[in-house]
C-alpha angles and dihedrals in degrees: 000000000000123000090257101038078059094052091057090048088049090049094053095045087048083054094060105108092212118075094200085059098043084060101051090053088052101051090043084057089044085062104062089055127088117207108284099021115138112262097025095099090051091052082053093054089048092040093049096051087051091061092040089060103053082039101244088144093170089055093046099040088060094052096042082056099039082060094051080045091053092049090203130147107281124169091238130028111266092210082063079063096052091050085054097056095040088052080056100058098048087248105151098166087060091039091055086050091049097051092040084058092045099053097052086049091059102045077061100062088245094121124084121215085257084058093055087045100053093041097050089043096048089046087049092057088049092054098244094129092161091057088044096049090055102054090045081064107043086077091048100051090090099044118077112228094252104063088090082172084059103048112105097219102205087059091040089049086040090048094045085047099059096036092060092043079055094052089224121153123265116268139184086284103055084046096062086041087071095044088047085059101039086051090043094051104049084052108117099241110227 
């Protein structure tokens, strides 16, 4: 199975309405992999946020890091996942690790724009602004504040959020928050 043939089969797992069944056809895919194999650590991560959402930490903890163990090409980073659950379960030792993972994955160039995302949301719901603050920005350090076409706006929203929860004054960011939008907004939507 082919990277994007996986993706469809993923796609139609992630459509059934049940979870318990959603698992069972993860765990049925995980089986005609062998460790290694391209598109295992993938099934993991799907199968990991399965089991965050329904908070079996334990369970998703070992397949976010099965799929760090595996090393093989995943959409998001899995050690984003593991932060996740640590930031769940109040562990700040293991939160600090993790970041400090993450941040060395990003200065080099290992994180995609969905990674920064998922970490400075997940850090927002835990209350650390500041940390959160931090990773909306990182995507945005090598964009001027005028190339509106270049802005990443999860990251912009997320950014302009978490700015106002801080109390901190308007900059050049938040500005072009509010022209993303304005421009956004007049667009005829198709």
């Amino acid at each position: 199975m082919d990277w994007d043939e996986l993706g469809d089969t993923l796609a139609d797992i992630a459509s059934l309405p049940n979870r318990a069944a959603r698992l069972t056809e993860y765990d049925q895919l995980l089986a005609t992999f062998a460790p290694g194999d391209e598109g295992r650590a993938e099934v993991l991560m799907c199968r990991a946020d399965e089991l965050v959402d329904d908070d079996l930490l334990d369970e998703a903890e070992a397949a976010y890091g099965a799929a760090v163990e595996d090393g093989g090409r995943t959409v998001l980073d899995p050690h984003v996942g593991l932060l996740v659950v640590a930031l769940q379960r109040e562990d700040e030792a293991r939160v600090d690790e993790l970041l400090t993972r993450l941040i060395a994955l990003s200065r080099a160039d290992e994180l995609v724009l969905g990674d920064y995302e998922w970490i400075a949301e997940s850090l927002e719901d835990a209350g650390r602004l500041r940390a959160a603050l931090r990773w909306f920005t990182i995507p945005l350090r090598d964009i001027q504040p005028g190339d509106l076409d270049l802005m990443p706006p999860l990251c912009l929203d997320g950014r302009f959020r978490v700015r106002r929860a801080l109390g901190l004054p308007v900059d050049a960011y938040d500005e072009a928050h509010d022209v993303w939008h304005e421009v956004n907004a007049a667009q005829p939507q198709s």
